[in-house]
C-alpha positions as CSV (number, residue, x, y, z in Angstrom):
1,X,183.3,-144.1,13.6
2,X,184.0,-144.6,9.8
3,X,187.7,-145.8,10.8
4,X,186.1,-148.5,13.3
5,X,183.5,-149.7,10.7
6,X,186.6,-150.2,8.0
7,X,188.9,-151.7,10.6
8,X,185.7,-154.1,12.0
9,X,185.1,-154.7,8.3
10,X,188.7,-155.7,7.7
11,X,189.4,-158.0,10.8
12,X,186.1,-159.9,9.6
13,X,187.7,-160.4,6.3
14,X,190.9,-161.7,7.1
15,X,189.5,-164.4,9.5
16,X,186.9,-165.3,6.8
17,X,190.3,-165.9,4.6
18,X,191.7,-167.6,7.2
19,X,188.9,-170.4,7.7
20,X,188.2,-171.2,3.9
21,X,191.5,-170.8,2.3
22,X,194.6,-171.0,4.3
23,X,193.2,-173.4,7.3
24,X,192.2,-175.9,4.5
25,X,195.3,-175.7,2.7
26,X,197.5,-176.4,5.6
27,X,195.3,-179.3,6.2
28,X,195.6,-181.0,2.8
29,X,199.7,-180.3,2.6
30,X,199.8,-181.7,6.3
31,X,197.5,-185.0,4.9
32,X,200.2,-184.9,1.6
33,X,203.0,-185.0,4.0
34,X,201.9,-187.6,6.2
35,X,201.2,-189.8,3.0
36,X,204.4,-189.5,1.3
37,X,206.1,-190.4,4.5
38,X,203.9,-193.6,5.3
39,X,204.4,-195.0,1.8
40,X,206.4,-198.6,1.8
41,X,207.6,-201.1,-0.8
42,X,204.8,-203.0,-1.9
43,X,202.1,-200.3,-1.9
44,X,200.6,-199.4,-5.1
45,X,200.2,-195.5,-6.0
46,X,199.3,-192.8,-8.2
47,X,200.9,-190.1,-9.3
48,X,200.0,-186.2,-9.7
49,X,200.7,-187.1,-13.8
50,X,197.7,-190.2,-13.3
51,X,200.4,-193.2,-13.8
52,X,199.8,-195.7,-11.9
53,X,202.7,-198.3,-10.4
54,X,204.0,-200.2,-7.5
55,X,206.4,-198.9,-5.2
56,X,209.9,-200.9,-5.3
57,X,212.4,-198.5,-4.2
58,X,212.1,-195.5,-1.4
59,X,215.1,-193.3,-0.9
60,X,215.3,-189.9,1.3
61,X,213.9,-187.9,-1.9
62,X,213.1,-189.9,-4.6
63,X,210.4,-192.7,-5.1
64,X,210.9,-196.0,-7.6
65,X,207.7,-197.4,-8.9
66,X,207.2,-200.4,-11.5
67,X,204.7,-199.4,-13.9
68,X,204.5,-202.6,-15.6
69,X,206.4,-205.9,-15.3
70,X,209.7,-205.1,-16.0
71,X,209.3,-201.2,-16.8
72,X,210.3,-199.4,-13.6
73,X,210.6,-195.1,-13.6
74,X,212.1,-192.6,-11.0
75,X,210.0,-189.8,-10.0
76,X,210.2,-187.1,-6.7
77,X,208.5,-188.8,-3.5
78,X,206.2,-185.4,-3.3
79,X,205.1,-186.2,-7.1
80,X,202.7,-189.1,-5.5
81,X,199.0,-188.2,-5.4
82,X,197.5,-190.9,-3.0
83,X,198.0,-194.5,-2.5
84,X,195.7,-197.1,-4.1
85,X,195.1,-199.3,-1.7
86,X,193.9,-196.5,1.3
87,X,191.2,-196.1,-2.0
88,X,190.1,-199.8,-1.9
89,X,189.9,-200.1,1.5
90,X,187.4,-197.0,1.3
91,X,185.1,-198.8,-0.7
92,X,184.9,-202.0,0.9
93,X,182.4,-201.0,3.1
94,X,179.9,-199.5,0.7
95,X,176.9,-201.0,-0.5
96,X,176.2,-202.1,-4.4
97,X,173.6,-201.3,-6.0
98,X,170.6,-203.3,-6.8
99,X,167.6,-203.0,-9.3
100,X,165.3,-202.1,-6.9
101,X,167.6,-199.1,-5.7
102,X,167.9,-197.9,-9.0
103,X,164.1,-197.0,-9.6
């Protein structure tokens, strides 16, 4: 019966693993994934270093962005965090505060 408990024990363990670490991460590097291949000249990014620039050039690994008018630098597609825009259109719909909310 102690063998059964352990093995019960263990079972229950690995599926808790399962649902709050490696089901999550698969989520976000599928998200990632899906971002990096949706991105298209014109669209303003950031990336994982916090530099923010517009996309000029996309080739089959590597991503061009201009960081400021006439300053453009190469970095790794996979090396963008999220997309700027997707961001603003987030917020659009949100409400602003007023005085009387903030009492």
């Amino acid at each position: 019966m102690q063998g059964l408990d352990t093995l019960i024990f263990l079972v229950l363990l690995v599926g808790i693993f399962y649902f709050m670490l490696i089901r999550p991460q698969k989520r976000r590097v599928e998200q990632h994934k899906n971002l990096v291949e949706s991105i298209s000249d014109g669209d303003e990014v950031v990336t994982i270093g916090g530099i923010y620039g517009t996309v000029v050039r996309i080739d089959d690994d590597e991503i061009e962005l201009e960081v400021s008018p006439g300053t453009r630098m190469r970095f790794v597609k996979s090396a963008v965090a999220r997309r700027v825009t997707e961001d603003l259109e987030d917020t659009e719909g949100e409400t602003e505060w007023t005085e009387d909310d903030q009492a």
